[in-house]
ZAMARGU-4260 file (C-alpha; in steps of 0.2 Angstrom, whole numbers, plus 5000, padded with zeros to 4 digits):
<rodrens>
0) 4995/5196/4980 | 4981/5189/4990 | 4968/5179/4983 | 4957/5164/4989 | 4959/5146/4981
5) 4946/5136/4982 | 4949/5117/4986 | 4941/5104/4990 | 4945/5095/5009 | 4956/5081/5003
10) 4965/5095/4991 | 4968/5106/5006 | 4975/5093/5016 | 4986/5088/5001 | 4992/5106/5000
15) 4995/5107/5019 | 5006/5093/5019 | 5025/5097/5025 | 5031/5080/5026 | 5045/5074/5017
20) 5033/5064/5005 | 5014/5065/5001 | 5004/5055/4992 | 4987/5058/4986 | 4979/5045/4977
25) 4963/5045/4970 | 4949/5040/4958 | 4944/5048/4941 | 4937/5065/4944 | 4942/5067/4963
30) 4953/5083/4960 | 4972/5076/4962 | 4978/5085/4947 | 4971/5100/4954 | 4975/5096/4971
35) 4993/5094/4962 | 4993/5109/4952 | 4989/5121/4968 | 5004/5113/4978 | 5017/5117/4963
40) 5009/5132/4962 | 5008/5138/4982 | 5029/5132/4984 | 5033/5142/4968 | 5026/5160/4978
45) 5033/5149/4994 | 5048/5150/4986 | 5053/5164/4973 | 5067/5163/4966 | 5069/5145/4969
50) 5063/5132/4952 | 5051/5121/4956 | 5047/5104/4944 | 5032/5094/4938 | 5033/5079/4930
55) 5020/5068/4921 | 5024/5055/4909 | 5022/5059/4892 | 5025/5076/4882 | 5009/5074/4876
60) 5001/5076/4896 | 5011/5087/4900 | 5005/5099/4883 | 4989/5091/4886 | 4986/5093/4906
65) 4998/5100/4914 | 4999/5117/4903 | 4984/5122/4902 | 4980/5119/4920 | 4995/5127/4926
70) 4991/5142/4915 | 4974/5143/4922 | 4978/5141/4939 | 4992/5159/4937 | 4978/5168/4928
75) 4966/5166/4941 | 4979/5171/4956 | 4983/5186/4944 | 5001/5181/4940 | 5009/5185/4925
80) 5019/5170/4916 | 5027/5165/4899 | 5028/5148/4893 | 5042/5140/4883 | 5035/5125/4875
85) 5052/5118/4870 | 5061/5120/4886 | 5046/5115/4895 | 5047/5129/4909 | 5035/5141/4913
90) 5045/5156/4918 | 5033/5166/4933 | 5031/5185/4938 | 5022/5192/4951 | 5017/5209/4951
95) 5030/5211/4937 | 5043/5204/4948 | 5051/5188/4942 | 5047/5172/4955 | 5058/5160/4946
100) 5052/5145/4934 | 5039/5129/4935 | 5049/5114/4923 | 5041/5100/4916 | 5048/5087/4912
105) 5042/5069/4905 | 5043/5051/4913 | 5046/5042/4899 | 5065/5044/4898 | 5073/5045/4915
110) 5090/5049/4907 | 5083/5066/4902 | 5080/5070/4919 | 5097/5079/4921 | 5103/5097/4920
115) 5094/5107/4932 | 5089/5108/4952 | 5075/5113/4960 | 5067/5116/4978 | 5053/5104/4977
120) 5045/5091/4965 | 5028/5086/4961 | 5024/5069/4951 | 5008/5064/4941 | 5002/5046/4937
125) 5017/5039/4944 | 5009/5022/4940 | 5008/5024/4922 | 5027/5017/4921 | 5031/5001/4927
130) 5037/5000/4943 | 5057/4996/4940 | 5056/5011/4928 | 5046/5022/4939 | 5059/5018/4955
135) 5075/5025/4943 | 5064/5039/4937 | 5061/5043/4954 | 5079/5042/4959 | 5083/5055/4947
140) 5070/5067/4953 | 5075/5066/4970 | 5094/5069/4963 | 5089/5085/4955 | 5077/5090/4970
145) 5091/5098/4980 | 5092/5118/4979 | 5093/5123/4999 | 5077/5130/5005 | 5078/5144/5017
150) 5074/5142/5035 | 5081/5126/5035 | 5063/5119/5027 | 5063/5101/5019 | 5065/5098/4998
155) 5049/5087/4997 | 5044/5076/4984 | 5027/5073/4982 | 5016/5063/4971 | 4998/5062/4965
160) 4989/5047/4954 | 4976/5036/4952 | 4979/5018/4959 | 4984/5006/4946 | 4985/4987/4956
165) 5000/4986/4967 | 5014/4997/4958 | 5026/5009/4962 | 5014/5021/4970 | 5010/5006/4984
170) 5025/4999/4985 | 5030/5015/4989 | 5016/5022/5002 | 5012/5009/5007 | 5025/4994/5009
175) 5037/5005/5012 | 5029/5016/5023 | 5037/5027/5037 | 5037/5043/5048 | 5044/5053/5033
180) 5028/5051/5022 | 5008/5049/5022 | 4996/5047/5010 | 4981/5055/5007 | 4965/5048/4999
185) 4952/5053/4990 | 4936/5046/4981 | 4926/5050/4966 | 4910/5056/4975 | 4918/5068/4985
190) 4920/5079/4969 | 4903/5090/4971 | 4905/5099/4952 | 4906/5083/4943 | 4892/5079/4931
195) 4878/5069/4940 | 4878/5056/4929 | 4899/5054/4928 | 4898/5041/4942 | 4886/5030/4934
200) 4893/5030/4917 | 4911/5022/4926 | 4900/5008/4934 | 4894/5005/4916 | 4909/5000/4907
205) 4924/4995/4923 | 4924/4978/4936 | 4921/4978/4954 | 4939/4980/4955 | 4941/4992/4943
210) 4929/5004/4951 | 4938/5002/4969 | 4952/5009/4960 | 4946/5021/4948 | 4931/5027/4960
215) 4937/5024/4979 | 4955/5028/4974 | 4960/5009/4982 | 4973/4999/4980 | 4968/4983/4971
220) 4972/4970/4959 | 4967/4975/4944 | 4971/4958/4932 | 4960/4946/4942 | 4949/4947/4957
225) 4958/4949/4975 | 4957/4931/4986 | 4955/4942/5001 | 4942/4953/4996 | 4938/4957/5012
230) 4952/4961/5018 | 4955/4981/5023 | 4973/4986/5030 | 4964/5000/5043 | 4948/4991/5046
235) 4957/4973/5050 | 4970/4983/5058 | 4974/4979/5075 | 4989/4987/5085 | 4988/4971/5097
240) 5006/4964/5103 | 5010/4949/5111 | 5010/4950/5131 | 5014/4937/5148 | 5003/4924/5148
245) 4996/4924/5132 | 4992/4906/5122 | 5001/4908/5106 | 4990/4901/5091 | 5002/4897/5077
250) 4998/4894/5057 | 5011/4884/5048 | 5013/4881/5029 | 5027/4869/5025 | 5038/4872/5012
255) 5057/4867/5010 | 5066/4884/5011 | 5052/4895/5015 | 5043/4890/5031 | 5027/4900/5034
260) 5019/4905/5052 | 5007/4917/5056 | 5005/4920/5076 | 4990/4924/5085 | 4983/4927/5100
265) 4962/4926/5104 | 4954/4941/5116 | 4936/4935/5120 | 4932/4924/5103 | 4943/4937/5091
270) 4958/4932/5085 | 4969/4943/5080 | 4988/4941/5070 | 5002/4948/5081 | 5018/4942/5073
275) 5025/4930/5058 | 5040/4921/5054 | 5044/4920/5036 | 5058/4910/5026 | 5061/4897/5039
280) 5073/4885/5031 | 5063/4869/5035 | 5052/4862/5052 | 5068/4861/5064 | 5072/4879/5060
285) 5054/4885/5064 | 5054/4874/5079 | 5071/4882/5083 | 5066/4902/5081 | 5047/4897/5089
290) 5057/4890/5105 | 5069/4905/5102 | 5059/4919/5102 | 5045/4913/5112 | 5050/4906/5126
295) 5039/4901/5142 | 5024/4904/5132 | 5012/4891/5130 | 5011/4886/5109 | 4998/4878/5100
300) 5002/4874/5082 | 4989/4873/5069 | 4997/4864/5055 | 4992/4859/5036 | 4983/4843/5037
305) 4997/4834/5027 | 5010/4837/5040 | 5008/4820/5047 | 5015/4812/5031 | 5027/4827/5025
310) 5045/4827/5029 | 5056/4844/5027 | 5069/4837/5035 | 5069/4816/5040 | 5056/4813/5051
315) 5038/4820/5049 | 5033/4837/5053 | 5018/4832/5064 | 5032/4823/5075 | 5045/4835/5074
320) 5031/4848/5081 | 5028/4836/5094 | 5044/4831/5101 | 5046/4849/5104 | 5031/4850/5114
325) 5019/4860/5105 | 5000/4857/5106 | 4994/4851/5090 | 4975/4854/5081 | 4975/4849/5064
330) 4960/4844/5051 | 4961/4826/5047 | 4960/4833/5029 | 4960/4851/5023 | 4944/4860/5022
335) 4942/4864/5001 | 4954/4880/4999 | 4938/4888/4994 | 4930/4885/5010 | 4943/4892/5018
340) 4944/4905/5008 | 4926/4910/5011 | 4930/4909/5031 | 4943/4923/5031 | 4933/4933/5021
345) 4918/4930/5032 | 4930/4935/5048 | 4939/4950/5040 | 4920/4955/5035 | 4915/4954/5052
350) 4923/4965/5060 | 4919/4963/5078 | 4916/4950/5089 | 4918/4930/5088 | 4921/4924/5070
355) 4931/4941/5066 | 4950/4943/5062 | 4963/4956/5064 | 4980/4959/5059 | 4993/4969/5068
360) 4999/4976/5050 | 5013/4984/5058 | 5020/4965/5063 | 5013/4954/5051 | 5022/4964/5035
365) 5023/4950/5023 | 5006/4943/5030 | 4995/4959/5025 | 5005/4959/5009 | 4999/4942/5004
370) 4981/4946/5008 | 4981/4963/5000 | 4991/4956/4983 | 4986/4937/4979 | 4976/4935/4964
375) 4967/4921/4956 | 4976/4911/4944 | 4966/4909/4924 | 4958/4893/4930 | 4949/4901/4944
380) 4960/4896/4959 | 4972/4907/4972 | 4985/4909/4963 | 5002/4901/4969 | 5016/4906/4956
385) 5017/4924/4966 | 5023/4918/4980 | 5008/4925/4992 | 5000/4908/4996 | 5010/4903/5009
390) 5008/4915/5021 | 4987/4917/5018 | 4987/4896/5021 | 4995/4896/5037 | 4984/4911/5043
395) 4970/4901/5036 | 4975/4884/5044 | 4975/4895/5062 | 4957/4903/5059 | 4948/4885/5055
400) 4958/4876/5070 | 4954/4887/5083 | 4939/4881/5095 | 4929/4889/5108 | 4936/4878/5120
405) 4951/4884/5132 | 4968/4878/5125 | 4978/4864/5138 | 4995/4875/5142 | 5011/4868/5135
410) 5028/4877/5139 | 5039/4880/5129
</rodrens>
């Protein structure tokens, strides 16, 4: 067989893909399913011989979607095929010459995914299920992905989906990235052979943040509005790392049993997030890992405004931070959390120059969750019951305390 399939840049790039895992995410209309159903397709000639799986979550997609996609797809490449509906397999010939079977098989039961193996696996709408479900089911899939390929060549698992908040597909891809995966995006618009007025009917009836999701193929929260709007992992992304000589401009939350600081340093009016320290018991350990893990450099602390009159642990923080020699600049009262609120955004919006914020992502891991991940509560405010405040105050604190002015050297 040699026949030309047509696919759009961000479909190709999906089907290309050899590592380990590949995500494509993507809005309503982009192509993923398509791009999904190709890949399946291309490993099954890749591979004869050798079953390969595709998984959606319901029995009704997979009669719905993946069916009558699949069995388009073989039809236009000129392959013959049956399908058995109650096995859910479709058995594959080419030229006469059987090439093995594509199985389907549902989400919705993870104890059902038993009983056979494959050579590769391709998921759709991974973020239906919730996100404990979604990890078993995917610890099933990899168990049953484990026919050995020839030459040595990797058993993948790949997945494809719209974004649905901050699920399994980020958690996944994104917080748990590493050299074994990469993900792929696509958007809505890049879809030529959409009707011209598809776009414009989703802006009708979805949110702001629905339509990042649903058009751009972004991860957002969909169940309030993101504090951190502003805020872009790549485009705030700085790959920055702490050097000799640098003045270290430290955020600090206080909490008892979870201690929050976010360190920065400031190249020519930008300041940039380098490293955090999370979970700190109380203000003599922070003291203790700051002195720890950063000595000889010269600290300034940029504390919560309160810090004079709270104690973690006996004394007050304020004088625990100075009897340890760091250089303090704090508010004599906090700035309105939506004042500072609107700063961060301002600065993760700017981009470049004086005013603008960056954030070594690579670091500051529970930072850029925190600014990714906290919604507003129903009354209107950042939220605090998920846990993400803590962090985004002491970047915060660091952003409004820092001056133009040079910083008086204090070692460590």
């Amino acid at each position: 067989m040699n026949k030309d399939i047509s696919l759009l840049p961000a479909q190709i790039e999906f089907v290309n893909s050899t590592f380990r895992h590949t995500g494509f995410v993507a809005g309503f209309g982009s192509g993923k399913t398509q791009g999904g159903v190709a890949k399946i397709i291309i490993k099954k000639l890749e591979f004869p011989k050798i079953d390969v799986a595709y998984y959606l979550p319901t029995y009704n997609l997979i009669k719905d979607i993946a069916v009558p996609r699949i069995g388009e797809f073989l039809t236009d490449l000129g392959l013959e095929f049956t399908i058995n509906l109650s096995d859910k397999f479709f058995q594959v010939y080419n030229g006469g010459i059987d090439i093995g079977r594509i199985i389907m098989r549902t989400m919705d039961n993870p104890a059902l995914i038993v009983g056979y193996e494959v050579g590769y696996s391709l998921i759709d709408e991974c973020d239906v299920q919730p996100k404990n479900k979604m990890t078993i089911v995917f610890n099933q899939i990899l168990a049953r992905n484990r026919t050995k390929l020839p030459d040595n060549k990797k058993n993948c698992v790949d997945v494809v989906g719209t974004p649905e908040g901050f699920k399994w597909f980020y958690e996944f891809f994104v917080t748990k990235a590493n050299d074994t995966k990469v993900l792929i995006k696509a958007r809505t618009q890049d879809n030529p052979f959409l009707p011209a007025d598809y776009i414009d009917s989703l802006k009708d009836v979805y949110t702001t943040e629905q339509l990042s999701a649903y058009l751009e193929g972004e991860f957002v929260n969909l169940t309030s509005g993101n504090v951190y709007r502003n805020y872009d992992r790549k485009l705030n992304h700085t790959d920055r790392e702490i050097k000799q000589g640098d003045i270290l401009h430290i955020g600090m939350d206080f909490n008892i049993t979870n201690m929050s600081a976010v360190i920065h340093v400031v190249d020519s009016g930008t300041l940039k997030a380098v490293e955090e320290i999370v979970d700190a018991y109380d203000t003599q350990e922070m003291i203790q890992m700051i002195k720890d893990r950063y000595k000889g450099y010269s600290i300034v602390v940029y504390p919560d405004a309160s810090s004079g009159a709270r104690k973690t642990n006996g004394k007050s923080d304020e004088k625990l931070l100075k009897e340890a020699r760091f250089t303090i600049r704090k508010q004599s009262k906090n700035t309105r959390v939506r004042d500072r609120v609107t700063d961060m955004n301002v600065a993760f919006l700017n981009g470049k120059g004086e005013r603008s914020y960056f954030v070594n992502s690579n670091k500051c891991i529970k930072y850029t969750e925190g600014l990714e991940r906290q919604p507003y509560d129903k009354n209107g405010a950042p939220d605090k019951a998920s846990g993400y405040d803590h962090m985004n105050d002491a970047g915060g604190y660091a952003l409004q305390g820092i001056s133009k002015k040079t910083t008086k050297r204090m070692i460590v």
